[in-house]
N, CA and C atoms as a LAMMPS dump frame, in Angstrom:
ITEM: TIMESTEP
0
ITEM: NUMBER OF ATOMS
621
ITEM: BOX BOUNDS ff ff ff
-5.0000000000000000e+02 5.0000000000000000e+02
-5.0000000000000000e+02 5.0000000000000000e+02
-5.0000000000000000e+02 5.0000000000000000e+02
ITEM: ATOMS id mol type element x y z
1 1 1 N 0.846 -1.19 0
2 1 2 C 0 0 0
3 1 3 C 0.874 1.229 0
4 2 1 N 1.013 2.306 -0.827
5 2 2 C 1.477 3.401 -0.639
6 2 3 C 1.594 4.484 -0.183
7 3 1 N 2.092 4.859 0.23
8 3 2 C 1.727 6.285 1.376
9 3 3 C 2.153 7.556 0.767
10 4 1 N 0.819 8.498 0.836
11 4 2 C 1.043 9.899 0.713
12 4 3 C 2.254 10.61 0.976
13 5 1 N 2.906 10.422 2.146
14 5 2 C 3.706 11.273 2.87
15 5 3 C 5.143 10.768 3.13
16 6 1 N 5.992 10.71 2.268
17 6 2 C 7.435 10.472 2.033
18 6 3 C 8.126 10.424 3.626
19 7 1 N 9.071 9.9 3.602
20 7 2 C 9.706 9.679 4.96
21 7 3 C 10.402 10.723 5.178
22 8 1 N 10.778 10.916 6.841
23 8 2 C 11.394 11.824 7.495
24 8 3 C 12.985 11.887 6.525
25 9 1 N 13.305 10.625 6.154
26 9 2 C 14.779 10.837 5.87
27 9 3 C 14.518 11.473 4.648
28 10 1 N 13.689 11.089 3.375
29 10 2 C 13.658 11.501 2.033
30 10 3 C 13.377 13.17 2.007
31 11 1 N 12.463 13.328 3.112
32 11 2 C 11.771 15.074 3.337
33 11 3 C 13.544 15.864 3.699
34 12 1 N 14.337 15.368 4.646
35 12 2 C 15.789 16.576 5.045
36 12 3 C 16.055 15.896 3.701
37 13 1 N 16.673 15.139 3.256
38 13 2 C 17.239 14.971 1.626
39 13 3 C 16.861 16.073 0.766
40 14 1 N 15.467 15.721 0.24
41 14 2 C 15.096 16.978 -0.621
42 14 3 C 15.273 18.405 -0.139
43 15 1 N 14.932 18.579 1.259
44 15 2 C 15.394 19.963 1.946
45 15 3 C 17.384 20.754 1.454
46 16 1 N 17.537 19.843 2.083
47 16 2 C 19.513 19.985 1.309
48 16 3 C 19.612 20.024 0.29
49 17 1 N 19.072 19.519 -0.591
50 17 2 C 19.221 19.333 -1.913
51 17 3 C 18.432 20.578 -2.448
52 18 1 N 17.588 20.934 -2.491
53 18 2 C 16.639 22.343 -3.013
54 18 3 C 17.158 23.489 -2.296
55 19 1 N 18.574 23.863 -1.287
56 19 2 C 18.436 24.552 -0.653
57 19 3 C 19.963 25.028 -1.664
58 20 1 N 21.007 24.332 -1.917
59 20 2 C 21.835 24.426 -2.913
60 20 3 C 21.392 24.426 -4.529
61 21 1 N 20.57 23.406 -5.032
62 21 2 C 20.472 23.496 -6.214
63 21 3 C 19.647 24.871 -6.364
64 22 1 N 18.65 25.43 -6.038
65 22 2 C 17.551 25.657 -6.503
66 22 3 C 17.979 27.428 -5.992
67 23 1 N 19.155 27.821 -4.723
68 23 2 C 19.521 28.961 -4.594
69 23 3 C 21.013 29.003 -5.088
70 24 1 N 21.318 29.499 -6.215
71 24 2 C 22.957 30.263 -5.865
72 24 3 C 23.46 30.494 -5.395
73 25 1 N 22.671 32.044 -5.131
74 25 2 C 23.417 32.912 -4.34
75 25 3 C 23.487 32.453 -2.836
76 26 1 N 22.942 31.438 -2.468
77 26 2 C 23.468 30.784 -0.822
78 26 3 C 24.271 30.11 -1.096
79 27 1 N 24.244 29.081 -2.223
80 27 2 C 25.877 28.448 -2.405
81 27 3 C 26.868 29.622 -2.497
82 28 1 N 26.701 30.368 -3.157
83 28 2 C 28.068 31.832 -3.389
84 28 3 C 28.121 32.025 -2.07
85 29 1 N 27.358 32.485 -0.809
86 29 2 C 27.651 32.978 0.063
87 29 3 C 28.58 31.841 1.208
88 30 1 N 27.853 30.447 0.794
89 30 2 C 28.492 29.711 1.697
90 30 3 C 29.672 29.47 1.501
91 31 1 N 30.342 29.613 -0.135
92 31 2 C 31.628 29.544 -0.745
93 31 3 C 32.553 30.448 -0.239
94 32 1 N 32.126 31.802 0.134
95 32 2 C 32.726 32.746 0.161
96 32 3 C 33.152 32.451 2.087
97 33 1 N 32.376 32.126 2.272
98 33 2 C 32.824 32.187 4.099
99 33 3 C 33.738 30.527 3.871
100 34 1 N 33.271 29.416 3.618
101 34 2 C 33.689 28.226 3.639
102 34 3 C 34.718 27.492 2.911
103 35 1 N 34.936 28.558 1.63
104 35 2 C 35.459 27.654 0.51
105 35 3 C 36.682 28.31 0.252
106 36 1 N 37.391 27.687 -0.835
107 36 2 C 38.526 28.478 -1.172
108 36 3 C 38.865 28.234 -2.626
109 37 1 N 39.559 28.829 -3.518
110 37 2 C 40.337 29.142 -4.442
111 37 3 C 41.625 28.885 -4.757
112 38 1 N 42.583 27.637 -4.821
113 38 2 C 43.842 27.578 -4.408
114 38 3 C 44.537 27.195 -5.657
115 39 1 N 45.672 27.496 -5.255
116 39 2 C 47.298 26.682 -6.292
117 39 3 C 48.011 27.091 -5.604
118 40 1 N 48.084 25.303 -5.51
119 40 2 C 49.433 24.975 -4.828
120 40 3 C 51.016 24.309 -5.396
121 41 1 N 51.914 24.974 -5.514
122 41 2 C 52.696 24.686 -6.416
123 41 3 C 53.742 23.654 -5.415
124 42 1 N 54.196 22.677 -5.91
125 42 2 C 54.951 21.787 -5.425
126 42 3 C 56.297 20.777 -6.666
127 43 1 N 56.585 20.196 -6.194
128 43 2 C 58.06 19.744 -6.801
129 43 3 C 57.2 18.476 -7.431
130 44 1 N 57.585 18.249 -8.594
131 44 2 C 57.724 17.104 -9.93
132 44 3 C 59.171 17.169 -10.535
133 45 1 N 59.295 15.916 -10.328
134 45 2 C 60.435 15.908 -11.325
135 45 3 C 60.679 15.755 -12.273
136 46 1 N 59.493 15.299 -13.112
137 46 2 C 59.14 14.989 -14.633
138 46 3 C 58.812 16.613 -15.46
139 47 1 N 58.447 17.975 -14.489
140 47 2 C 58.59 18.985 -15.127
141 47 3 C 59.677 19.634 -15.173
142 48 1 N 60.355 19.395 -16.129
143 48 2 C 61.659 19.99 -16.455
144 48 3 C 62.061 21.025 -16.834
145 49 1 N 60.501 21.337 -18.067
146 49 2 C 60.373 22.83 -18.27
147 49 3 C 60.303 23.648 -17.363
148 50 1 N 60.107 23.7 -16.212
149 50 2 C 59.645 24.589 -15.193
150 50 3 C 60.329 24.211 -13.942
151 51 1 N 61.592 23.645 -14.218
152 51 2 C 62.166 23.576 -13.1
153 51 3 C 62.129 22.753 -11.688
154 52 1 N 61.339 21.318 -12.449
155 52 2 C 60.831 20.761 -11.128
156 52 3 C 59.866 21.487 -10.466
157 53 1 N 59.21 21.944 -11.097
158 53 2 C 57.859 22.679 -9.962
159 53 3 C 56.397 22.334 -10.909
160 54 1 N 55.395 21.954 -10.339
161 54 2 C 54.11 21.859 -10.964
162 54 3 C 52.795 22.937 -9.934
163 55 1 N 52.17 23.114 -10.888
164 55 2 C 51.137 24.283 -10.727
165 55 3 C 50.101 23.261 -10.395
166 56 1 N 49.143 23.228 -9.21
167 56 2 C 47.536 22.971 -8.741
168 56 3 C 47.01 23.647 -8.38
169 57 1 N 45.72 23.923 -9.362
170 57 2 C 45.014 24.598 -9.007
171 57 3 C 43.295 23.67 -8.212
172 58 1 N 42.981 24.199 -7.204
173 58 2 C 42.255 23.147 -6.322
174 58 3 C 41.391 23.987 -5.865
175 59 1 N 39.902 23.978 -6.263
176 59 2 C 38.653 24.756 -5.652
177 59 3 C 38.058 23.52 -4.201
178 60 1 N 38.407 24.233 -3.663
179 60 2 C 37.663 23.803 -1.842
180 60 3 C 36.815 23.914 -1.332
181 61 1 N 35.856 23.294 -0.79
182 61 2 C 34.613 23.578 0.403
183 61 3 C 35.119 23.18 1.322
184 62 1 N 34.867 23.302 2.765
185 62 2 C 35.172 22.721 3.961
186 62 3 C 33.991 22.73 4.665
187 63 1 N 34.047 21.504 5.675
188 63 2 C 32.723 21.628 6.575
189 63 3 C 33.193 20.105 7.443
190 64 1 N 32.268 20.152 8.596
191 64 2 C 32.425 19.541 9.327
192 64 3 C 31.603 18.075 9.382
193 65 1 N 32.166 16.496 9.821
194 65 2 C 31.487 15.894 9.163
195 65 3 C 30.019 15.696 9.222
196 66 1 N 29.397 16.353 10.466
197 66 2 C 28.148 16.016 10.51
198 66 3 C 27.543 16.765 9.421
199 67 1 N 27.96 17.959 8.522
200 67 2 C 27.723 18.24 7.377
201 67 3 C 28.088 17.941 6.182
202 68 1 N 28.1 16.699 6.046
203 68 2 C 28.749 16.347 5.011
204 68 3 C 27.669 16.275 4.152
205 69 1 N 26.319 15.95 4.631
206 69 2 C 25.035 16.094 3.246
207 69 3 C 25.78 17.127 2.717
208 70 1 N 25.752 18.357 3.014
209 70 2 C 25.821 19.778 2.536
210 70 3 C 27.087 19.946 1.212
211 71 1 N 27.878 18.868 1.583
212 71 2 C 28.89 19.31 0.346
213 71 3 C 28.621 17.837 -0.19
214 72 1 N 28.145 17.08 0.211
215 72 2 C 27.74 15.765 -1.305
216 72 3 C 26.494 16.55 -2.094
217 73 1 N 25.612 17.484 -1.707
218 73 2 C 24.778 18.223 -2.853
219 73 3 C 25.39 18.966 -3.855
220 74 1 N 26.474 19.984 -3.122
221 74 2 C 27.219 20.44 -4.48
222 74 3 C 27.693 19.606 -5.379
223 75 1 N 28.017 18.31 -4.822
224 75 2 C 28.568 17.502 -6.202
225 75 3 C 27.633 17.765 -7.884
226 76 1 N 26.555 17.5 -6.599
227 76 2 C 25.221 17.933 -7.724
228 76 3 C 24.832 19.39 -8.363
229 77 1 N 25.293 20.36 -8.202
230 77 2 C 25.231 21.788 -7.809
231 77 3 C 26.378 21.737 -9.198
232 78 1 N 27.67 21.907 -9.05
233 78 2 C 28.346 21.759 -9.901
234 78 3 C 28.712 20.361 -11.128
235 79 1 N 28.18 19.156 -10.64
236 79 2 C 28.199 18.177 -11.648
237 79 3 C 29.511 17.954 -11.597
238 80 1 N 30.156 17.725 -10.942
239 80 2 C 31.796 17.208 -10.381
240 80 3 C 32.122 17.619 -9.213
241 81 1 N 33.441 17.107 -8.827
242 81 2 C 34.073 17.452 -7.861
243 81 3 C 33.702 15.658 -6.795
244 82 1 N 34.856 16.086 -6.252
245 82 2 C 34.38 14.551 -4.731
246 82 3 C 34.629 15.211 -3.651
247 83 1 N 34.589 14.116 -2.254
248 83 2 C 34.462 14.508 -1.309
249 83 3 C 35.527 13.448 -0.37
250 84 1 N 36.495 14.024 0.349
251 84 2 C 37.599 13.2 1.052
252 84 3 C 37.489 13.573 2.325
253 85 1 N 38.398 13.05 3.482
254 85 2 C 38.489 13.619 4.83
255 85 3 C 39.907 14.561 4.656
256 86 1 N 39.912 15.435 6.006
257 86 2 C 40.98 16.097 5.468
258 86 3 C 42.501 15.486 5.838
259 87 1 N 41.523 14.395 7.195
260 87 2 C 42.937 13.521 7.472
261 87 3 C 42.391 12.286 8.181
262 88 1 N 42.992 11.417 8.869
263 88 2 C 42.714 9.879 9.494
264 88 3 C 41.863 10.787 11.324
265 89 1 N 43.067 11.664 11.652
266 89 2 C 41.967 11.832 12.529
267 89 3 C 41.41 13.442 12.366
268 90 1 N 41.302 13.473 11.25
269 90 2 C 40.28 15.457 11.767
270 90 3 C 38.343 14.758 11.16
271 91 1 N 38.028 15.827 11.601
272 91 2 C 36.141 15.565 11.698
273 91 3 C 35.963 16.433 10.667
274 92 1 N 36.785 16.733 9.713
275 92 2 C 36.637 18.019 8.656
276 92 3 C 36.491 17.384 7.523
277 93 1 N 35.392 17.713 6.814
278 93 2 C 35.737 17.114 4.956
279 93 3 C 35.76 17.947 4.178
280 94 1 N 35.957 17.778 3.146
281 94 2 C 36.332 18.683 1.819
282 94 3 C 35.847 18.346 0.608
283 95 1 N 34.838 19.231 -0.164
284 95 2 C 34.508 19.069 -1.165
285 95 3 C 35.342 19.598 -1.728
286 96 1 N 36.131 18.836 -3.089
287 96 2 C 37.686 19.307 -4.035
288 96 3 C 36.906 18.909 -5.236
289 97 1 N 37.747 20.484 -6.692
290 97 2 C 37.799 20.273 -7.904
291 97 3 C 39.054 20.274 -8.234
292 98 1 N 39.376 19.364 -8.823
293 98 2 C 41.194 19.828 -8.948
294 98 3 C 41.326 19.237 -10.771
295 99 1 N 40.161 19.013 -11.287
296 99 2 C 40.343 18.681 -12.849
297 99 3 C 40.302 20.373 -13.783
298 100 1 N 41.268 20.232 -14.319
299 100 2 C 41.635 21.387 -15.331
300 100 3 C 40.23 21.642 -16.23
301 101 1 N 39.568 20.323 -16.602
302 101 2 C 38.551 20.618 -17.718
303 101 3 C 37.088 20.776 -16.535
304 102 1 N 37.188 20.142 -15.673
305 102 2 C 35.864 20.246 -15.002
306 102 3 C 35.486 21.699 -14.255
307 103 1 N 37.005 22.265 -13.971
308 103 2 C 37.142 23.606 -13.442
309 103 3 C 36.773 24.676 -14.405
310 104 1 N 37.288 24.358 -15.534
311 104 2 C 36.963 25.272 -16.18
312 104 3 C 35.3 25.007 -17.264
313 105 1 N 35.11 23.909 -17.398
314 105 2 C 33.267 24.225 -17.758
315 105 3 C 32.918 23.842 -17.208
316 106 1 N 32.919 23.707 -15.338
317 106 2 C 32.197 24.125 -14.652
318 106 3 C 31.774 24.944 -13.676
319 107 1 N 33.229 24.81 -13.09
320 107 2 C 33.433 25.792 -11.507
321 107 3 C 33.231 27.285 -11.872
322 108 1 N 34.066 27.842 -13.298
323 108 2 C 34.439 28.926 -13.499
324 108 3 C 33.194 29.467 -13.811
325 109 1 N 32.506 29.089 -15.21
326 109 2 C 31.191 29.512 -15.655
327 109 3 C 29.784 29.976 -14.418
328 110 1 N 29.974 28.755 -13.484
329 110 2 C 28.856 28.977 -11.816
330 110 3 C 29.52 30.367 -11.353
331 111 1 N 30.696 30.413 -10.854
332 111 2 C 31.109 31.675 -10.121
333 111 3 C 31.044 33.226 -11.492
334 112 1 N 31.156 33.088 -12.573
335 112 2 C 31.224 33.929 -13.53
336 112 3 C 29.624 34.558 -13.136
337 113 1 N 28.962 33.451 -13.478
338 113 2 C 27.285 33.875 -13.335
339 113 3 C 26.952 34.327 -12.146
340 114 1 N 27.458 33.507 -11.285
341 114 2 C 27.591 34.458 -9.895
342 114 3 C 28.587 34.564 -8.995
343 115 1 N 29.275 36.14 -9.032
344 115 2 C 30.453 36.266 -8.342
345 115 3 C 30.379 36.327 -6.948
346 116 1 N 31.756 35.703 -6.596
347 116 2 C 31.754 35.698 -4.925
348 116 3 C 32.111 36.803 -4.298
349 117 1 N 32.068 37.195 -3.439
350 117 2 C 32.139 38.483 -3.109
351 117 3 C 33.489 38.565 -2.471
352 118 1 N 33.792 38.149 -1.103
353 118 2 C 34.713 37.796 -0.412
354 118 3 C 36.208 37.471 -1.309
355 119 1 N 36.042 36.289 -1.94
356 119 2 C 36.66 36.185 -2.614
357 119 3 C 36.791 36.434 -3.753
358 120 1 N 36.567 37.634 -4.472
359 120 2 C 36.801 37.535 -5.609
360 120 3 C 37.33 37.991 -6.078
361 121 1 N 38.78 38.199 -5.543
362 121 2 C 39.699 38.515 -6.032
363 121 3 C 40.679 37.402 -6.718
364 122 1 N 40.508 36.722 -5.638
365 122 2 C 41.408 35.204 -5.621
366 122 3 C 40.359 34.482 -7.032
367 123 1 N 39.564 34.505 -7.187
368 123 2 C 38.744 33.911 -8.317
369 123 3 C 39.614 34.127 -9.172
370 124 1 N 38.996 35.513 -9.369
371 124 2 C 39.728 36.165 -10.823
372 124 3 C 41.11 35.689 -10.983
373 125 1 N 42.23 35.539 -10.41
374 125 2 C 43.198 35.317 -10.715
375 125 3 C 43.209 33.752 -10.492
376 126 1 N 42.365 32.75 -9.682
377 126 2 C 42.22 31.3 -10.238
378 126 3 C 41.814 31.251 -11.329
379 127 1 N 41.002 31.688 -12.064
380 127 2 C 40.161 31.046 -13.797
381 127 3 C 41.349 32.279 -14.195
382 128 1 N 42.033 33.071 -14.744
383 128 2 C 42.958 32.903 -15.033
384 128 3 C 44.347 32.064 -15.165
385 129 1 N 44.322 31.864 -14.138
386 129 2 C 45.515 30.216 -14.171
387 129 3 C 44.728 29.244 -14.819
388 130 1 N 43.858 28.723 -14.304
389 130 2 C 43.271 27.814 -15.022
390 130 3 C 43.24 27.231 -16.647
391 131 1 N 42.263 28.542 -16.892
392 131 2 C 42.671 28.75 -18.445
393 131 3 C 44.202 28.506 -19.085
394 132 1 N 44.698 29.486 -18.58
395 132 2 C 46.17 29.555 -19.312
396 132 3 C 46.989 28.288 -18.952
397 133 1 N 46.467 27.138 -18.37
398 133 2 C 47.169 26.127 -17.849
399 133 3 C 46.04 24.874 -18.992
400 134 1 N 45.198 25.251 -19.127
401 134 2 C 44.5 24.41 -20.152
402 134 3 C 45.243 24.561 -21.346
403 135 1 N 45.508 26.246 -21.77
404 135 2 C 46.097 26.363 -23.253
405 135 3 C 47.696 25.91 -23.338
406 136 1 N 48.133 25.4 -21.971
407 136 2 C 49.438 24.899 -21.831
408 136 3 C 50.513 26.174 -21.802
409 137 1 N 50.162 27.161 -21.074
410 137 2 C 50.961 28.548 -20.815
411 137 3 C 51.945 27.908 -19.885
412 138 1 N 51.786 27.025 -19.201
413 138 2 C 52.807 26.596 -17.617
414 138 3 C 53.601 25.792 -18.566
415 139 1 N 53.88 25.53 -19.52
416 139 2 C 54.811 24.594 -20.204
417 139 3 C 55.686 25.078 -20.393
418 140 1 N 55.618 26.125 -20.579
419 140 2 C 56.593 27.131 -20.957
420 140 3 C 57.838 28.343 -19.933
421 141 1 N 59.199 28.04 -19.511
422 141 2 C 59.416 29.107 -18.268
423 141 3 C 58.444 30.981 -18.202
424 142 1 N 58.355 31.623 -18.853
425 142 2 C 57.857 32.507 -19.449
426 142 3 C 56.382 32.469 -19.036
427 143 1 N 56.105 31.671 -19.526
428 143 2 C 54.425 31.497 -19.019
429 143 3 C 54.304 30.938 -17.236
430 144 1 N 55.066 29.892 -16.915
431 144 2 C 54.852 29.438 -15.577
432 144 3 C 55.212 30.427 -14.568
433 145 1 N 56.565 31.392 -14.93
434 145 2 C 56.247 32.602 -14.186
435 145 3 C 55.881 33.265 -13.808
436 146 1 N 55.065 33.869 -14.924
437 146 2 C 53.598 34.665 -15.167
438 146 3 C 52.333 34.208 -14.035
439 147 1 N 52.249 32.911 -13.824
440 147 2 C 51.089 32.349 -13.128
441 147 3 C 51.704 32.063 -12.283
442 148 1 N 52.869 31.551 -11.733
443 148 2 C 53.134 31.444 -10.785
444 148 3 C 53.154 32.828 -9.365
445 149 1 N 53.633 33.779 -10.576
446 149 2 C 53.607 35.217 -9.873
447 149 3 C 51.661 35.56 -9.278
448 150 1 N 50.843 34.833 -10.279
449 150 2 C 49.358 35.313 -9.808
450 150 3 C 48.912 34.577 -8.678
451 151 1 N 49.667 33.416 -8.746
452 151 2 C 49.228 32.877 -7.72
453 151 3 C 49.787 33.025 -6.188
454 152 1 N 50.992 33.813 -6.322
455 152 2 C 51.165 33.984 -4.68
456 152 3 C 50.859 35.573 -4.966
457 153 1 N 49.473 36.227 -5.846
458 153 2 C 49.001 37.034 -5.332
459 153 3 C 47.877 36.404 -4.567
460 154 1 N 47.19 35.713 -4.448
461 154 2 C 46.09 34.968 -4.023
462 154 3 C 46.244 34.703 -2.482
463 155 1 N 45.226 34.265 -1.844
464 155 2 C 45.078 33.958 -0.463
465 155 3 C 45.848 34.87 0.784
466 156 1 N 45.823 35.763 0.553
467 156 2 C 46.704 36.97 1.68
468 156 3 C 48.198 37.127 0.934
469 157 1 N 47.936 37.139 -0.513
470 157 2 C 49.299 37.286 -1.011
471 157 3 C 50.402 36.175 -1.016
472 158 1 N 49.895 35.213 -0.382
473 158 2 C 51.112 34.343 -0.384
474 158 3 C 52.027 34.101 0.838
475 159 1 N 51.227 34.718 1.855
476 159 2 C 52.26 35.179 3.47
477 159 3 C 51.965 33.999 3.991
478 160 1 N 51.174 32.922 4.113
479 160 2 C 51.215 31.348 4.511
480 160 3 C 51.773 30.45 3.589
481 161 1 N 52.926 30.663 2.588
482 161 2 C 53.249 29.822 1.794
483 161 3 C 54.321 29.33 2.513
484 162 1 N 55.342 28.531 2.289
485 162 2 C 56.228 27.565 2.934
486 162 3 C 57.592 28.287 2.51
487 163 1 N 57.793 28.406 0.67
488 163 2 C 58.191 28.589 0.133
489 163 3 C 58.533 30.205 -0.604
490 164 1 N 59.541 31.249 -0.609
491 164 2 C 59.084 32.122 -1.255
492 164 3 C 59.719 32.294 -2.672
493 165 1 N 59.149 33.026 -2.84
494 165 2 C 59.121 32.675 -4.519
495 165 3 C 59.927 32.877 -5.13
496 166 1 N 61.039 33.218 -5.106
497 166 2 C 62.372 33.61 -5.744
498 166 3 C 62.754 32.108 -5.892
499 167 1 N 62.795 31.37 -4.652
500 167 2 C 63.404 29.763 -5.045
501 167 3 C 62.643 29.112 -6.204
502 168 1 N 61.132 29.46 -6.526
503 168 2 C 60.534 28.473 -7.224
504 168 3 C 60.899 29.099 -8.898
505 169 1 N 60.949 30.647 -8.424
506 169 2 C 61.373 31.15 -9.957
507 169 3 C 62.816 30.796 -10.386
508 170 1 N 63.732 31.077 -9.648
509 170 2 C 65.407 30.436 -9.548
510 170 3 C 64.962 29.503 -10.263
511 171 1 N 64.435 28.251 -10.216
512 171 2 C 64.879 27.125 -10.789
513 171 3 C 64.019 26.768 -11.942
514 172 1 N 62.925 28.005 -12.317
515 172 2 C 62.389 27.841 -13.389
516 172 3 C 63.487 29.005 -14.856
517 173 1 N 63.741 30.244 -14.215
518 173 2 C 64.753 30.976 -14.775
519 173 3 C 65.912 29.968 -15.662
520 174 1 N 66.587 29.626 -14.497
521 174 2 C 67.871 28.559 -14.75
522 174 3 C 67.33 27.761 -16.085
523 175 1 N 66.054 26.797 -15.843
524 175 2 C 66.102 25.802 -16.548
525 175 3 C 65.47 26.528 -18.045
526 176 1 N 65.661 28.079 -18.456
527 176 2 C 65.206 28.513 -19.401
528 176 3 C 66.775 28.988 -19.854
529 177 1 N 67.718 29.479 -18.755
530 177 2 C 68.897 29.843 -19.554
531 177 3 C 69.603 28.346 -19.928
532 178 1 N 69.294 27.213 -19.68
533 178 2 C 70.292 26.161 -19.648
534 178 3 C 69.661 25.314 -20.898
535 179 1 N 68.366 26.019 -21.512
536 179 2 C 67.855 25.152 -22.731
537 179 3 C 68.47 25.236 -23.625
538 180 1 N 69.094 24.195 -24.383
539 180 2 C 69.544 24.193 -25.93
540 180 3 C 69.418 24.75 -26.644
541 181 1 N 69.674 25.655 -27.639
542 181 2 C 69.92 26.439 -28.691
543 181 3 C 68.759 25.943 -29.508
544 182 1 N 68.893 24.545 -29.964
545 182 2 C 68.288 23.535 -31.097
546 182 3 C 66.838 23.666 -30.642
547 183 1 N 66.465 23.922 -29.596
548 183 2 C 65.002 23.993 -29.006
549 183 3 C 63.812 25.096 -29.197
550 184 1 N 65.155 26.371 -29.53
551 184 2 C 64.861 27.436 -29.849
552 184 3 C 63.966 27.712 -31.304
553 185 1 N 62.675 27.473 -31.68
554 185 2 C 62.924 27.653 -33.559
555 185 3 C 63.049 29.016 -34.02
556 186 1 N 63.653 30.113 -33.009
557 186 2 C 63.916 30.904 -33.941
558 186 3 C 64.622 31.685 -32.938
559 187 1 N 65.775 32.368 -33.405
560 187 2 C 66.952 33.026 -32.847
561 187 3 C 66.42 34.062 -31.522
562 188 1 N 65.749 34.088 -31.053
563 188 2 C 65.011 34.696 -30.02
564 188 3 C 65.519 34.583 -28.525
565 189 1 N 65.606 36.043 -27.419
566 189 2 C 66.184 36.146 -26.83
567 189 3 C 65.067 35.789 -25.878
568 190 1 N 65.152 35.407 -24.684
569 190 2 C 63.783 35.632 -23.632
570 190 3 C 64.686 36.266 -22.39
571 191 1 N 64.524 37.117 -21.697
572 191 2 C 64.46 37.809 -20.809
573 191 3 C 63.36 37.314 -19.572
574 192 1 N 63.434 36.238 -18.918
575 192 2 C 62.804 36.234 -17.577
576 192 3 C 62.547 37.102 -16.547
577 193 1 N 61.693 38.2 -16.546
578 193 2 C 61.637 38.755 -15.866
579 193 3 C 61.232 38.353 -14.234
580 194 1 N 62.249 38.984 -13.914
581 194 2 C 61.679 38.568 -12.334
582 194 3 C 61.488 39.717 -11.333
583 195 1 N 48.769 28.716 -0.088
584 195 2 C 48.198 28.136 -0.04
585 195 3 C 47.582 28.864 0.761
586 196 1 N 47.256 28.94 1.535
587 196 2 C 45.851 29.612 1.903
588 196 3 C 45.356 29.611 3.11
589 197 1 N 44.398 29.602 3.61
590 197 2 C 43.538 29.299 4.714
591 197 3 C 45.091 28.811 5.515
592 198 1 N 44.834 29.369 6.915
593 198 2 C 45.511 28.728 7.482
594 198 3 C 45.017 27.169 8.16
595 199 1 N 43.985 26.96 8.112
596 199 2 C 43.27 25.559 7.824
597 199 3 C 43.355 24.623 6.636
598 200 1 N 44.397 24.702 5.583
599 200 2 C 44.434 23.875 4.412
600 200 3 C 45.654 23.414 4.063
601 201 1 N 46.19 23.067 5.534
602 201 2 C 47.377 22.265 5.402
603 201 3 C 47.34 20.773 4.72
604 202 1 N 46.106 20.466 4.402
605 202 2 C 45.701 18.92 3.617
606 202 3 C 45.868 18.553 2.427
607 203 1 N 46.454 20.149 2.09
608 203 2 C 46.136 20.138 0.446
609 203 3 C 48.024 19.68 -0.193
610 204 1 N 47.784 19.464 -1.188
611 204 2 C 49.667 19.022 -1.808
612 204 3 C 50.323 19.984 -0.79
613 205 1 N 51.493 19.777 -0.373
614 205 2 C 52.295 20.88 0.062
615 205 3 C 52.27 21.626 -0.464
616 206 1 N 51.312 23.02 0.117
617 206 2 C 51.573 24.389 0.338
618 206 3 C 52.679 24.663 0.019
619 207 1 N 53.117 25.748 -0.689
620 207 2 C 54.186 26.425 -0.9
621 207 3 C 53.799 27.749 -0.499
């Protein structure tokens, strides 16, 4: 026999769920107090162009686990992203985008349509990296500078990074004066000009 009146659990489900999908601007607001905007640059050794250093860029929610409905709806909200702990013992989880293509037709286009307030400074200069890391700008010393420099404008400038930035440029510089001639296709000179939250120690090493 069927019943009119859906269960207590299905009724908070749909509640969470219509309270993100169906408002924006409360996801924007909860982003802006909760979430973050990051790149975190850390050591590869397979990037050679750039000196052993690789660029992540990583959009964040945080919340606590008894809220964890709240960031498995954005999955739905944005149509990607997952959800991890932030460690074996913290009670904190994290909704993470860290895909180049999902960030950019999805994360970027939601915040474009509606900007964050708080943060939106750090935006603007994330979907900038982003992009230019899709068109393969970080491949290049010249280009990884460029973004590397935007990104320790981000999150208080860069004053919780590990690392300051002269070391990460040093060894991207170097590995542009030490390239082969033959690499060059055309006689051309280049001139190199020369993490966040203090809660997001979870993320790749912070620089």
């Amino acid at each position: 026999m069927s019943s009119d009146n859906p269960s207590g659990a299905d009724n908070q489900q749909e509640t969470v769920s219509s309270v993100l999908e169906l408002d924006p601007l409360w996801v924007v607001g909860f982003v802006d107090g909760e979430g973050c905007f990051s790149v975190s640059i850390h050591r590869n050794a397979f990037a050679r162009s750039t000196g052993g250093w690789q660029l992540h860029p990583v959009f964040h929610v945080y919340q606590h686990e008894r809220y964890r409905s709240v960031l498995e709806a954005l999955v739905d909200v944005f149509g990607c992203g997952r959800l991890r702990s932030k460690g074996p013992n913290s009670a904190v989880w994290t909704y993470a985008v860290d895909s180049l293509r999902e960030l950019d037709d999805h994360v970027l286009p939601f915040f474009e349509l509606h900007p964050p307030v708080v943060k939106a400074e750090d935006f603007r200069r994330f979907a900038a990296i982003v992009r230019a890391m899709r068109r393969k700008e970080h491949l290049t010393a010249i280009g990884f500078e460029r973004l590397v420099k935007l990104a320790y404008e981000m999150n208080l400038a860069g004053k919780q990074r590990s690392r300051r930035i002269e070391e990460i440029l040093t060894g991207s510089s170097e590995t542009a004066r030490q390239a082969p001639v033959e690499q060059t296709p055309l006689p051309t000179t280049v001139k190199i000009q020369s993490d966040p939250h203090g809660d997001m120690r979870s993320q790749a090493e912070m620089t």
